[in-house]
Structures are given as C-alpha cells and as structure tokens.
DOPA-492422 format. One record per residue (C-alpha): x, y, z; chain. Coordinates in steps of 0.5 Angstrom, whole numbers, plus 500, padded with zeros to 3 digits. Last residue first. Layout:
<lumnus>
LUMNU    x    y    z  chain
LUMNU    X    Y    Z      A
...
</lumnus>
This chain:
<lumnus>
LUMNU    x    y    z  chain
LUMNU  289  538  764      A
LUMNU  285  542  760      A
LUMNU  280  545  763      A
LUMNU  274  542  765      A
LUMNU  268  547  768      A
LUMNU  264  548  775      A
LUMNU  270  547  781      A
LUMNU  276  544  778      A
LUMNU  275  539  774      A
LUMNU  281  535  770      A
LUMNU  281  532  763      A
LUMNU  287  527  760      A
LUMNU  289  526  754      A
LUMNU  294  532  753      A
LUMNU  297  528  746      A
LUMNU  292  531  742      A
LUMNU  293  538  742      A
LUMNU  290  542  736      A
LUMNU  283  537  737      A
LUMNU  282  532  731      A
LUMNU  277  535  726      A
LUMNU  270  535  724      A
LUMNU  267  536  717      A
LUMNU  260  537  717      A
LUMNU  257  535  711      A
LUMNU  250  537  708      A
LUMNU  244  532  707      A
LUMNU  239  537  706      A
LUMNU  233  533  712      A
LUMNU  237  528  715      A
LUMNU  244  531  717      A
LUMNU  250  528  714      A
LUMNU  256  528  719      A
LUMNU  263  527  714      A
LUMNU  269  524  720      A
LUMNU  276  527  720      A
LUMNU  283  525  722      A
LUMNU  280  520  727      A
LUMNU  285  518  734      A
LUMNU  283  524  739      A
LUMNU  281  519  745      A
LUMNU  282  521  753      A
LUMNU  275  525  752      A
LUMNU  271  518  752      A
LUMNU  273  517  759      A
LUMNU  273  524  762      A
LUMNU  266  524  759      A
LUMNU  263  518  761      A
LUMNU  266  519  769      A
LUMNU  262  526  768      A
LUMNU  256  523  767      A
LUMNU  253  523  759      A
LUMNU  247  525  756      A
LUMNU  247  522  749      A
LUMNU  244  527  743      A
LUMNU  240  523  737      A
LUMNU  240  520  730      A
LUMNU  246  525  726      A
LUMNU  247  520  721      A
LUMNU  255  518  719      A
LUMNU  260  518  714      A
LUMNU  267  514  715      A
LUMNU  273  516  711      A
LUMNU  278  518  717      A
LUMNU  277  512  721      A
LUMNU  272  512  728      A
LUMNU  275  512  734      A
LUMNU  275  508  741      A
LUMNU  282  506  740      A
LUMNU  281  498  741      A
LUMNU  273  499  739      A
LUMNU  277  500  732      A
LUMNU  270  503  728      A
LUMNU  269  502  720      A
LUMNU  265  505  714      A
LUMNU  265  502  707      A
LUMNU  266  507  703      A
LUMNU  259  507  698      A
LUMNU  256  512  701      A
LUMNU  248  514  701      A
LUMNU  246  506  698      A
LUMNU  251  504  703      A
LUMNU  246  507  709      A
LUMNU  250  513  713      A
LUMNU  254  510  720      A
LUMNU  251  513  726      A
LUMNU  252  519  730      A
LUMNU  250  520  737      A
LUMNU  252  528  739      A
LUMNU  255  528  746      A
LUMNU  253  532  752      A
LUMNU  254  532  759      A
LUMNU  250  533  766      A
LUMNU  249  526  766      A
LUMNU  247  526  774      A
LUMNU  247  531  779      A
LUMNU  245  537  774      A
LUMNU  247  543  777      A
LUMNU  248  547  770      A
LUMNU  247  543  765      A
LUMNU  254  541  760      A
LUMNU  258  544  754      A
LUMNU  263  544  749      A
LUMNU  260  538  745      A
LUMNU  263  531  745      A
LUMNU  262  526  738      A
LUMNU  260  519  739      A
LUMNU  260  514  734      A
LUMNU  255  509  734      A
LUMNU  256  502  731      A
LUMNU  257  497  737      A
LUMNU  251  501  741      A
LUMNU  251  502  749      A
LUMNU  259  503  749      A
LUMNU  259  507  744      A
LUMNU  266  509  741      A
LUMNU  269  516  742      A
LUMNU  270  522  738      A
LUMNU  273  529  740      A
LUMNU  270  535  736      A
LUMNU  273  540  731      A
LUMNU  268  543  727      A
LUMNU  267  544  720      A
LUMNU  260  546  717      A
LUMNU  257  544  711      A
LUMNU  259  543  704      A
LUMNU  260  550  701      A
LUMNU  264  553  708      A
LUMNU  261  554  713      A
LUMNU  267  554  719      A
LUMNU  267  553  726      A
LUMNU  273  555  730      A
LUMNU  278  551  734      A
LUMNU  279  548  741      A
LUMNU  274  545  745      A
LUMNU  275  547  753      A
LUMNU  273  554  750      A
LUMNU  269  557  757      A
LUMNU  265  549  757      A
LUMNU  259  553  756      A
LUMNU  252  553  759      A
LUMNU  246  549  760      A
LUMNU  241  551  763      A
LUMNU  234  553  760      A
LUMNU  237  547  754      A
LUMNU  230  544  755      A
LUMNU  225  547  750      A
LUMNU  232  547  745      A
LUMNU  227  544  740      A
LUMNU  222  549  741      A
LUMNU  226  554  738      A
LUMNU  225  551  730      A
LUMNU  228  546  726      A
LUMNU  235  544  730      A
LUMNU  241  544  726      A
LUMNU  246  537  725      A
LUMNU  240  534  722      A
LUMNU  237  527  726      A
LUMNU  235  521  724      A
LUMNU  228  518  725      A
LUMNU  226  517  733      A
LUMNU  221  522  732      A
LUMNU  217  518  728      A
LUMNU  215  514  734      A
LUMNU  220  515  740      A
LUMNU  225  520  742      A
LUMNU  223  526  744      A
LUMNU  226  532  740      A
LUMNU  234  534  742      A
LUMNU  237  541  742      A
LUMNU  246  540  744      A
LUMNU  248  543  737      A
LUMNU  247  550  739      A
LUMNU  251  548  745      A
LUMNU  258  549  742      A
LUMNU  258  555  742      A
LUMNU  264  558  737      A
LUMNU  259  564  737      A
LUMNU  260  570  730      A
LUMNU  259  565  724      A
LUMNU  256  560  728      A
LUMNU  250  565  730      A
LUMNU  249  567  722      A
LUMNU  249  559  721      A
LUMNU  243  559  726      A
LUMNU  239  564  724      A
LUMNU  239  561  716      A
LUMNU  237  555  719      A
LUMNU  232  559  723      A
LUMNU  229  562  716      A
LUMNU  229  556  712      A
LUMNU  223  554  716      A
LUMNU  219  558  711      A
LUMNU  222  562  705      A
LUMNU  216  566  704      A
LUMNU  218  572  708      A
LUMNU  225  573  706      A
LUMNU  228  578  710      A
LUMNU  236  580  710      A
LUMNU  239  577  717      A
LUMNU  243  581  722      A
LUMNU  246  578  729      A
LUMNU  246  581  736      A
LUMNU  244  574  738      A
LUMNU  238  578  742      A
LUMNU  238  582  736      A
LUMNU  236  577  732      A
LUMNU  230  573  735      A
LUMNU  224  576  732      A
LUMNU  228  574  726      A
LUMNU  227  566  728      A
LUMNU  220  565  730      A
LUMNU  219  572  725      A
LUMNU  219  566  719      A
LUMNU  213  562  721      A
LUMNU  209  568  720      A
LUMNU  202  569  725      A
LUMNU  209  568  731      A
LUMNU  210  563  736      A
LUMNU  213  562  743      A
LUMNU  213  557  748      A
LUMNU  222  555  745      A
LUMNU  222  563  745      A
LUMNU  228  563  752      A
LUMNU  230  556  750      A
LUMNU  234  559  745      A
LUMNU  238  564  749      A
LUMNU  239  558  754      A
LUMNU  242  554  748      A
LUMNU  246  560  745      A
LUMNU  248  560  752      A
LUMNU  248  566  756      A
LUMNU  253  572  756      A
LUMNU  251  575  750      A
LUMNU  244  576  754      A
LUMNU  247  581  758      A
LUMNU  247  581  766      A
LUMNU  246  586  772      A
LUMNU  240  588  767      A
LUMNU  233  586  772      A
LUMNU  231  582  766      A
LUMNU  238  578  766      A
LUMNU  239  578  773      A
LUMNU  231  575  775      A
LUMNU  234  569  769      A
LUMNU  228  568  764      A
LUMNU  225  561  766      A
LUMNU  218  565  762      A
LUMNU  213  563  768      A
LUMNU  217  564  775      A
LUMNU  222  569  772      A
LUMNU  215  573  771      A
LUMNU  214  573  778      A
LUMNU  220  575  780      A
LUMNU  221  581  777      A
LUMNU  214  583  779      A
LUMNU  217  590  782      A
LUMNU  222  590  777      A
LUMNU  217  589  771      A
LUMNU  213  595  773      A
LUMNU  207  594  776      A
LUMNU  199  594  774      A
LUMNU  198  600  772      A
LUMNU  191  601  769      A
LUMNU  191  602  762      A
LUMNU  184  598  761      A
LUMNU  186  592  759      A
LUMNU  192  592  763      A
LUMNU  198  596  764      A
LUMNU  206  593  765      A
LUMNU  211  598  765      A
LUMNU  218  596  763      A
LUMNU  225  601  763      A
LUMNU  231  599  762      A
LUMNU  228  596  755      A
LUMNU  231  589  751      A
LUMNU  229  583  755      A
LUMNU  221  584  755      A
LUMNU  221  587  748      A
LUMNU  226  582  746      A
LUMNU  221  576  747      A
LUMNU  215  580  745      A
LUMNU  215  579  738      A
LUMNU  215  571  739      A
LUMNU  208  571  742      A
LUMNU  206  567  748      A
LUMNU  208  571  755      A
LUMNU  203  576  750      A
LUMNU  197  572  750      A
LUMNU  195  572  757      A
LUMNU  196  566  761      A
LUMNU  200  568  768      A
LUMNU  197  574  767      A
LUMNU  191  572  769      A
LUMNU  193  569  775      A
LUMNU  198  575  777      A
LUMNU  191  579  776      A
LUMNU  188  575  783      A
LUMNU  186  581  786      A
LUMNU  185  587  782      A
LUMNU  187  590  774      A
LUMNU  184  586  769      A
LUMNU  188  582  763      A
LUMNU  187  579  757      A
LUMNU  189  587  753      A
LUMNU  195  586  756      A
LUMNU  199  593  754      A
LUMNU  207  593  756      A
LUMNU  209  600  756      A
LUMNU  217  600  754      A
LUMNU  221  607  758      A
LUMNU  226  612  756      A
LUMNU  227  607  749      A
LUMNU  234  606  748      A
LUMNU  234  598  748      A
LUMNU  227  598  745      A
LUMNU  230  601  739      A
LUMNU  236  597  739      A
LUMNU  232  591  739      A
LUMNU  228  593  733      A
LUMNU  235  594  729      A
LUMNU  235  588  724      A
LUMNU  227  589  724      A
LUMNU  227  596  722      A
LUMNU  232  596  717      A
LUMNU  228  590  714      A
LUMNU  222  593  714      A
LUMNU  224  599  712      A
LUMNU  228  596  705      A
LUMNU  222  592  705      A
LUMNU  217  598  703      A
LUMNU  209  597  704      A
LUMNU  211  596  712      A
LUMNU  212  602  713      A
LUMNU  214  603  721      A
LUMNU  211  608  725      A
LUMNU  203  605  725      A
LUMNU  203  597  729      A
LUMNU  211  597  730      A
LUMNU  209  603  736      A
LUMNU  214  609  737      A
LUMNU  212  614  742      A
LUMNU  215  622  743      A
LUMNU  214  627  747      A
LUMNU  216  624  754      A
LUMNU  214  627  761      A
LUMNU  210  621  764      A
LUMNU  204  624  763      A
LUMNU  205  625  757      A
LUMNU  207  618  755      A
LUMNU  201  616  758      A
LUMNU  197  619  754      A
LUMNU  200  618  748      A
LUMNU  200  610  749      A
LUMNU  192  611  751      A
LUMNU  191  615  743      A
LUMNU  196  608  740      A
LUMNU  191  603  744      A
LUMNU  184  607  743      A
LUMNU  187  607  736      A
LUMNU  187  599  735      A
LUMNU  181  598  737      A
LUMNU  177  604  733      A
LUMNU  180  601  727      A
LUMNU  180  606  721      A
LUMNU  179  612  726      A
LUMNU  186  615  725      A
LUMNU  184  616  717      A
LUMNU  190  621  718      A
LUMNU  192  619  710      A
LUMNU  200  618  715      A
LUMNU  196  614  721      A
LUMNU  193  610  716      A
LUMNU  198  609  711      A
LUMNU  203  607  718      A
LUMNU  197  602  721      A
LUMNU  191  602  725      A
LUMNU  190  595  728      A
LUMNU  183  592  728      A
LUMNU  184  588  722      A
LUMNU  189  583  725      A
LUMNU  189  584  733      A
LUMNU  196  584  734      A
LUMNU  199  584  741      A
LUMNU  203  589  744      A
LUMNU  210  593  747      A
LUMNU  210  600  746      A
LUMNU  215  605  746      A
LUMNU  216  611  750      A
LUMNU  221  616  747      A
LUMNU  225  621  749      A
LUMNU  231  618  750      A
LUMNU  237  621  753      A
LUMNU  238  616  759      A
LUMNU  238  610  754      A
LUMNU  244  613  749      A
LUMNU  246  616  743      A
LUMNU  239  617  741      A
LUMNU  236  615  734      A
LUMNU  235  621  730      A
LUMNU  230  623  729      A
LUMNU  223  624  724      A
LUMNU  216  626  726      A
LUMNU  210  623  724      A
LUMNU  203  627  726      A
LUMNU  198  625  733      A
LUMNU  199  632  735      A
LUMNU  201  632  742      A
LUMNU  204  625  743      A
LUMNU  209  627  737      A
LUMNU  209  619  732      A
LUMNU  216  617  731      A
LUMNU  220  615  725      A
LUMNU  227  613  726      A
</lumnus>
C-alpha cells in the first residue's frame, strides 16, 4: 500500500500489516471539497500547494500522526492514483481492510468547532451524510474525532452514544463487542439509507467491505451498481431480508415493485429487522433468468388475487405485525399469455402462475403460523417491474411439517 512519511511528505511503498496492533499508519477519514483537494499527481510532481485547503488537512493529519508516534498516514485524497483504474478498483475492494488495520482513524469535521454545544453542530455536519464515511466509522478500532481547527473534540468510545443516538448505528457494533457480518443485510443497508455520494455508483461500492464483498467498478453504469451489490450479497447470504426493503405506498409509488431495491434508501426502516436463523430452507440461486429461491406461499386474505410469498425474518421488539411477506400480483395477459389461477381451499398458487412484485405485507404472528401451514405450489415465476426478470420459487424440502412453533425471539421448525 502506498502511504505518505510524516516526516518528508514523500510516498513510500509497505506492505500491509498483518494485523491492527502492528500498524504504524494514521488514516484519515473526511469530506471532499472538489477543487480544493491535493491529489497523488499533486503530491507525486511536489506541487504540495495546488489547494492551500486540501494541504493544510494532509500537513495537520502528519502533524498529529507524529505526535502520536506514528511514521505514517494514508489519505484517499493523495495516496491513491486515481488516473489508474486497476489502483482504483484494488484500492476500493480493500479500502475497508485498510481502515480496519489502521493504528488510529482521524476523523477532520470541518463544519464543526470545538466548545460548548459542539454535539449540536455535530449532529448536522456533512460528514454523518456522505456514503464513503460509513465504513471509515465502523471499520478502524481506533477513532478520534477533531473539528475545523484540529481541535480534539473526543474519541468515538467517548461519544459512543452520541453517535448511536444520530447514525441508529448499534453502541456494540461501533465499540467492536459485534462484527457487522452479524447484522441483517437489511440493518447492514438502512445503516447508508441518509447517506449519499458525488457518484451514483460509490452508494453501493462504498458499501463492499461492510458486505465483505468484491465488485469490479464500472463508473458510468448508474443505479445499475446497487443491483449488482445486491446479487453479490445473494451469491454469499441466504438472508432473506434483503428482499423486506419497501417505499411509501401512495401516488406513483404504489406502482409495482421489483424483487430488488433501487438504492439504500429503501431499506430506511429495516434498522431492526433480523433473521429467522434459517427457518426457510434452501439456497438462492442466480442463474440467466433470475434469482430462485425457495419460499412458502399463501393466499391473501385481504385481496382475492394476491399471493403472499414469506420472507425469513422479522422486527426485533415489535409488538404488532413483526413479520413479512412479499405481495404478488398476478402479471397482465398481455406480459403471460397462461392464465393464472389460485385454489382459496389450499391457500396456494399453481404451478404456471406469473406474478408482479407490487409491495411488502406486515403480518402478526397469528398470520404467519396460519400462512406457514401451506406449501402446495411446485413453482411460481415472479417478475419485477423495472427488467422483468423471473424469480423461480420452490416448495420447501419438508412439506409435510406443517406447523410453526415459537420459543423465545425466533421460530423453528415444529
């Protein structure tokens, strides 16, 4: 990795360290002023005063790194090339180890002064809103937080609560006593459903170490990038809430619904939903039509033509509807010419059915021990509104348990 020497302000090639303790470098964690920022080919042709903004925070992140002891800092704004895409995009799959390993994470707020009633000031600073700074506020052991002038104002274990209280991040999680791989897919994405990037594409590669995933870059491909985030997770995670994100329900809003969410934001209320600990069983599979998964599928009550399909997970404390299903719709003749048809005697769609994705069902638990009783369909073709990929779903291994039991937060197999 390429790290800039305190001392002499010059590039010096290491290799990374084996572990946090061993580390020897300070990395910072920022906002971007565009235009103002000295970059690698800056530092690298030793035009150090190109953006007298950008340099005062690289000099005042040396500074501080020596008198810590340490030799080294590594700051995205000048130690990655960002001309070369191949150092891009190793840089981007690896930046979350790098903070994770970093002796100690600066954190610069430059909409912030030090003194009574900084807390507030904190609390609408840019930095709590950009994409980038999730990771770098998760990942590092170590976090100091300074404000505009370099001013320590605490250290993250000191403020701990105060930044659970504005991000809803978990006091655990940023105290390192849990791993964000323990986590939903839905918590880990409602985590960024406030933030946002200059680049429609860094939403969802800002998010790869926190999934523990790889993608390759492709800046330019748009929203695109978050889809492909999301069948990156499906590859690695039978979790099913990634599929229990939702948008408000009214106006155009209400239209149908793709099996995958468009962006962060739509998981904005999924902060605590968790998983059912595999009480669904089978794998998902991406193949060239779509995603298979294995789901149960009822008949709605409420609505003679939607199906509802159950998802693996549920809201922690809630006391009132705490589970989920997805709606399904039956697809316009003009998109399938079959004919669809539902039995209300066995609660279960056929076999040739096609359905839209048009919303996400909130059901008690009396709801979910009723609908869970029926595993009759062989298969049902779900089509998302945006592409109009398939997803194939299956009956369960076990169809003849028919019943559910709840011991303490989670069902079982009864």
């Amino acid at each position: 990795m390429r790290l800039l020497r305190v001392d002499t302000l010059e590039f010096e090639e290491r290799d990374e360290p084996v572990s946090q303790a061993l580390a020897e470098y300070v990395v910072l964690s920022h906002t971007w002023n565009y235009g103002h920022e000295v970059l690698f080919e800056n530092m690298a042709l030793g035009r150090k005063d190109v953006a007298a903004l950008g340099y005062n925070k690289i000099l005042s992140t040396c500074k501080q790194a020596a008198k810590d002891g340490l030799k080294y800092v590594w700051c995205d704004t000048c130690c990655l090339d960002k001309r070369s895409s191949s150092e891009l995009q190793e840089t981007i799959n690896s930046m979350y180890r790098f903070y994770a390993l970093s002796a100690i994470c600066y954190v610069y707020l430059e909409d912030v002064k030090a003194g009574l009633g900084w807390e507030e000031q904190f609390r609408k600073c840019r930095w709590l809103t950009r994409a980038w700074c999730l990771q770098e506020l998760i990942a590092p052991l170590k976090v100091m937080l300074y404000d505009k002038n370099w001013v320590l104002l605490s250290s993250l274990q000191d403020a701990v609560k105060l930044v659970s209280s504005i991000t809803g991040l978990d006091v655990r999680l940023l105290q390192h006593k849990r791993e964000p791989g323990t986590y939903s897919v839905a918590q880990r994405m409602s985590w960024a459903a406030n933030r946002h990037a200059s680049r429609l594409e860094d939403v969802a590669y800002s998010l790869l170490g926190i999934f523990d995933v790889n993608l390759t870059m492709l800046y330019g491909e748009g929203p695109k990038a978050f889809r492909r985030l999301q069948e990156e997770i499906m590859r690695v995670s039978t979790d099913h809430s990634i599929f229990a994100w939702d948008r408000p329900r009214n106006g155009e809003d209400r239209k149908p619904r793709g099996v995958l969410a468009a962006s962060p934001a739509d998981f904005g209320h999924c902060g605590r939903i968790g998983r059912l600990s595999g009480l669904l069983p089978g794998a998902f599979q991406l193949t060239n039509r779509g995603l298979k998964i294995p789901l149960p599928l009822a008949n709605d009550h409420e609505a003679s033509e939607t199906v509802l399909a159950l998802l693996d997970c549920y809201r922690s404390g809630a006391t009132e509807r705490p589970y989920f299903a997805l709606e399904l719709q039956p697809l316009p003749k003009l998109l399938n010419p079959r004919n669809y048809r539902v039995d209300p005697a066995l609660f279960a769609a056929h076999a040739t059915d096609a359905y839209l994705v048009t919303g996400l069902r909130y059901l008690t638990e009396e709801d979910f021990k009723q609908y869970s009783d029926h595993f009759r369909a062989e298969k049902i073709s779900l089509f998302g509104s945006e592409d109009f990929r398939t997803m194939n779903m299956f009956t369960p291994g076990n169809p003849g348990s028919k019943t559910w039991m709840t011991p303490a937060a989670r069902y079982t197999r009864g």
